[in-house]
C-alpha positions as CSV (number, residue, x, y, z in Angstrom):
1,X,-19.4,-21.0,-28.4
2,X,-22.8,-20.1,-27.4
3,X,-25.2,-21.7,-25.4
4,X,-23.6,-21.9,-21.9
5,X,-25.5,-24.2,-19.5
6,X,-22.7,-23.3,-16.3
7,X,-20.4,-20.9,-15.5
8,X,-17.3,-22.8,-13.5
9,X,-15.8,-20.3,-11.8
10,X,-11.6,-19.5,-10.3
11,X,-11.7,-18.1,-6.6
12,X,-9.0,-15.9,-5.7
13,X,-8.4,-13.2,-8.3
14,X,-11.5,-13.8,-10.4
15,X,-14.4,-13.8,-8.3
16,X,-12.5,-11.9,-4.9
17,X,-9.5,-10.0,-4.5
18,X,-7.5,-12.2,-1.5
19,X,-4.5,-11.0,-2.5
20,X,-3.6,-8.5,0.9
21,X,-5.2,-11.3,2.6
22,X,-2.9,-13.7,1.5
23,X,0.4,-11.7,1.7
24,X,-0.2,-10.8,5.4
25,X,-0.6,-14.8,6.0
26,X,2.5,-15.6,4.0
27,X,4.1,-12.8,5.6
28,X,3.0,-13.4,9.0
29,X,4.9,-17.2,8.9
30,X,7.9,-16.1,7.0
31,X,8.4,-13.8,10.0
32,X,7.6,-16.6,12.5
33,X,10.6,-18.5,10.6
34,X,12.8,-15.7,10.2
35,X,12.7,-15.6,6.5
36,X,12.4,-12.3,4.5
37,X,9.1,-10.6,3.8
38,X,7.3,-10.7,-0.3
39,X,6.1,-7.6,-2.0
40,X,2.6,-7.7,-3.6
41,X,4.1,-8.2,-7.0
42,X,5.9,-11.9,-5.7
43,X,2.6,-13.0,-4.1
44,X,1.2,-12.1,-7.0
45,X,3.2,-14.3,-9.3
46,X,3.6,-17.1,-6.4
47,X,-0.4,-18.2,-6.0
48,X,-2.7,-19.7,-8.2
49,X,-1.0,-23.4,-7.8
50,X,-2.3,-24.2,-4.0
51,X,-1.1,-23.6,-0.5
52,X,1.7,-26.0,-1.0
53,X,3.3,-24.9,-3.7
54,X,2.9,-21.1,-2.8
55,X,4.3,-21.8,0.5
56,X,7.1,-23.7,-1.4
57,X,7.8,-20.1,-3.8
58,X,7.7,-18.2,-0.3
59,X,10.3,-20.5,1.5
60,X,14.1,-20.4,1.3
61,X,14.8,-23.8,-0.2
62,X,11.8,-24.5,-1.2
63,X,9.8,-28.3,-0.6
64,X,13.3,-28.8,0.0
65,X,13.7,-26.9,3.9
66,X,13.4,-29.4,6.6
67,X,10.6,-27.1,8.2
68,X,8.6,-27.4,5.2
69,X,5.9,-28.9,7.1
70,X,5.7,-26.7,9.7
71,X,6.0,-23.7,7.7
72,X,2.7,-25.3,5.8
73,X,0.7,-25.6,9.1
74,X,1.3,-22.0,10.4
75,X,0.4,-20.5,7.0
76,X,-3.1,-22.4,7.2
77,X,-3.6,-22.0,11.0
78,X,-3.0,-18.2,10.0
79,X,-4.9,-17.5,7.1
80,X,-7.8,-20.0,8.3
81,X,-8.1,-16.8,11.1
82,X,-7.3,-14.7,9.2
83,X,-8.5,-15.3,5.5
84,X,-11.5,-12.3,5.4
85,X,-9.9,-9.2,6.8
86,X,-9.2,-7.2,3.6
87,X,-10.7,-9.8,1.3
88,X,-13.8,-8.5,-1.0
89,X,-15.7,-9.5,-4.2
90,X,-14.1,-7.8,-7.4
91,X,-16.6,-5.0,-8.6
92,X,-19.5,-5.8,-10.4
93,X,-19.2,-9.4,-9.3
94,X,-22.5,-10.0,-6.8
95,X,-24.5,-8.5,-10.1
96,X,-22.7,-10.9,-12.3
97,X,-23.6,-13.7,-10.2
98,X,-27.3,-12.8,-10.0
99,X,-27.4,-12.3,-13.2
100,X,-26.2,-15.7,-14.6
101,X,-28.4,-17.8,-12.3
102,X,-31.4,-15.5,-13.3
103,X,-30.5,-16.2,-17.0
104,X,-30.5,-20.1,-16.0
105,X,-26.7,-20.3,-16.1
106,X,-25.5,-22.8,-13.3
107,X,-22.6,-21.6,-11.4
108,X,-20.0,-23.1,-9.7
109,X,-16.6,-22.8,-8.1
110,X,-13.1,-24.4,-8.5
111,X,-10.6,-23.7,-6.4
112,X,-7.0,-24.4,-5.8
113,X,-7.5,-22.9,-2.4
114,X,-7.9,-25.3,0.4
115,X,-11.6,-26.6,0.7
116,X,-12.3,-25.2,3.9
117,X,-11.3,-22.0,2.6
118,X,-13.6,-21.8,-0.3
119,X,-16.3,-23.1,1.1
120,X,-16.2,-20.3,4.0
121,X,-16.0,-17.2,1.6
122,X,-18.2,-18.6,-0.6
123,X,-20.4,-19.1,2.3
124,X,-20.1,-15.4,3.2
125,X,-19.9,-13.7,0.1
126,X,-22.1,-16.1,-2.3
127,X,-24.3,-17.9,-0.7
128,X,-26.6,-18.4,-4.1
129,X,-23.6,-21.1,-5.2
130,X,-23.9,-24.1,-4.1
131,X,-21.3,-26.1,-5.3
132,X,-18.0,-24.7,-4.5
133,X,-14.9,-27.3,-4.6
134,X,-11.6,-26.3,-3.1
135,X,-8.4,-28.4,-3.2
136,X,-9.3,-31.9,-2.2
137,X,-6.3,-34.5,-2.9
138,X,-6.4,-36.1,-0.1
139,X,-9.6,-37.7,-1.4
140,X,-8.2,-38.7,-4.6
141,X,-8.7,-35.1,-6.8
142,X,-6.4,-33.7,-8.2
143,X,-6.1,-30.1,-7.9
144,X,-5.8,-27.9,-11.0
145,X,-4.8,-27.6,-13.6
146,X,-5.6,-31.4,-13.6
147,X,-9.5,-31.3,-15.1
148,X,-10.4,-33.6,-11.8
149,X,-12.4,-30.3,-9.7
150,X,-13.9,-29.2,-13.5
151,X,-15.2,-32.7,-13.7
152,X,-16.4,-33.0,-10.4
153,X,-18.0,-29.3,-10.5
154,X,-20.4,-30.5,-13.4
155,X,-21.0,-33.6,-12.6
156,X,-23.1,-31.7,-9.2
157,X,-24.2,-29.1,-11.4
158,X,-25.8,-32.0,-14.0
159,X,-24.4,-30.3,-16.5
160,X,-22.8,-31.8,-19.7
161,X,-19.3,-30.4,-19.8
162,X,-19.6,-29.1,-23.6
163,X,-22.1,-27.1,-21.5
164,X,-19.9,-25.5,-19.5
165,X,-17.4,-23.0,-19.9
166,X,-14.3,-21.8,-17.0
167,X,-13.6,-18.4,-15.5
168,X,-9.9,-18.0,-14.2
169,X,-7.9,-15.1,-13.8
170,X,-4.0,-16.9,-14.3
171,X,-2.3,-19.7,-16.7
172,X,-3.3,-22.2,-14.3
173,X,-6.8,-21.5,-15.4
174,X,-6.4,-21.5,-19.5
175,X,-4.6,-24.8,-18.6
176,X,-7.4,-26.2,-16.7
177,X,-10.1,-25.7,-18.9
178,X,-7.9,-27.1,-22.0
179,X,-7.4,-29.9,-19.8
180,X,-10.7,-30.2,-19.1
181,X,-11.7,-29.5,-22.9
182,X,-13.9,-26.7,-22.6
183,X,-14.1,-23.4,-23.5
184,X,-12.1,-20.6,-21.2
185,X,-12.6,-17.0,-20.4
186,X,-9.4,-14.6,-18.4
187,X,-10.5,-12.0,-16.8
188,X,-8.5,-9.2,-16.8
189,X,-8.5,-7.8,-13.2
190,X,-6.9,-11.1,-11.3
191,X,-3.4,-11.9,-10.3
192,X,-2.1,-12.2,-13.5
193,X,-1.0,-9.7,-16.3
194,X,-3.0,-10.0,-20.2
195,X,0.6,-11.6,-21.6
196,X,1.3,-14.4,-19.0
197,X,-2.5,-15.2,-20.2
198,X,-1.5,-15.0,-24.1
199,X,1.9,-16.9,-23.8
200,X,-0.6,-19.9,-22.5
201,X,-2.6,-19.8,-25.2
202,X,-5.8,-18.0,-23.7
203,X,-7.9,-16.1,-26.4
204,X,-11.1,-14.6,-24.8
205,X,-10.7,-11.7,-22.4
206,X,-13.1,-9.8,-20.0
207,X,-12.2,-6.3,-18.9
208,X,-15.4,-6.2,-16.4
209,X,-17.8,-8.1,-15.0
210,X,-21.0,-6.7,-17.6
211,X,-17.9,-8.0,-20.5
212,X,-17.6,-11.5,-18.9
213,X,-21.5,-12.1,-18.5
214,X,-22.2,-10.9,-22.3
215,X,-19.4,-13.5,-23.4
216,X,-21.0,-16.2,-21.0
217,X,-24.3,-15.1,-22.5
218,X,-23.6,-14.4,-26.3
């Protein structure tokens, strides 16, 4: 499709490379518990769903340990400290942004991340968005891949969502915008590898960030 009114972009992985970030938080309360450390390559695999269900993959037992709570609060008291010391837009991505809104393409953010979070980085790092939603369910939104944040994210933009099209680096992404019934894009340099992407269906790729704003574009 062509014609793009808004770009609705993923966080974490697509837009900034949190990954170290959010290892040394995860690993930083699996010590405070005692539990074993995660390589890069489980952290990898375990975000992309929110901060409950990756402290959930990170935990012995899962939901299911009677700390779960607990383990849930230190990981956000940590990371809210600690969530911009190695943390840093993917290459090319400051231009890519820039260049969208000059084009007249709305931009936005959707993330799984808490809200706090997102709005912080965003804050730091791209301060030319303005509407950035991170998870919100305690007001009734569902996080993704439920379409609620991709509905919400154009209803501020005042854009149509046949207008719009969504940027996401992992399955949870392809499933969002199908969800949502618009068109999606997976980058290539996120937290997930080309055939996760394929097995869920997704179809357009971007290898770079001058790729993703040609497809956005063209």
């Amino acid at each position: 499709m062509a014609g793009y009114k808004a770009a609705i972009f993923d966080l974490d992985g697509t837009l900034l490379n949190t990954l170290d970030d959010l290892k040394d938080a995860m690993n930083h309360t699996m010590q405070v518990f005692s539990f074993p450390q995660h390589t890069t390559k489980e952290i990898r695999e375990f975000v992309g769903n929110g901060v409950r269900y990756f402290a959930a993959k990170a935990t012995p037992g899962g939901y299911d340990h009677p700390m779960f709570e607990e383990i849930v609060a230190e990981y956000i008291r940590y990371y809210s400290i600690h969530s911009d010391d190695k943390t840093a837009p993917y290459e090319g991505i400051h231009e890519l942004i820039h260049n969208l809104l000059s084009s007249g393409i709305a931009v936005a953010v959707v993330s799984n991340k808490s809200h706090a979070a997102a709005v912080e980085l965003c804050k730091k790092y791209f301060p030319e968005i303005n509407v950035v939603i991170g998870e919100k369910e305690s007001d009734g939104i569902k996080r993704k891949p439920a379409p609620d944040m991709v509905y919400l994210a154009a209803e501020k933009l005042g854009v149509s969502l046949k207008d719009c099209v969504y940027i996401g680096d992992s399955e949870v992404d392809v499933k969002t915008a199908k969800n949502a019934g618009i068109d999606c894009i997976s980058v290539l340099w996120g937290f997930r590898d080309r055939d996760v992407l394929e097995r869920e269906g997704a179809k357009r790729f971007a290898e770079n960030a001058d790729e993703l704003y040609h497809k956005i574009l063209d």
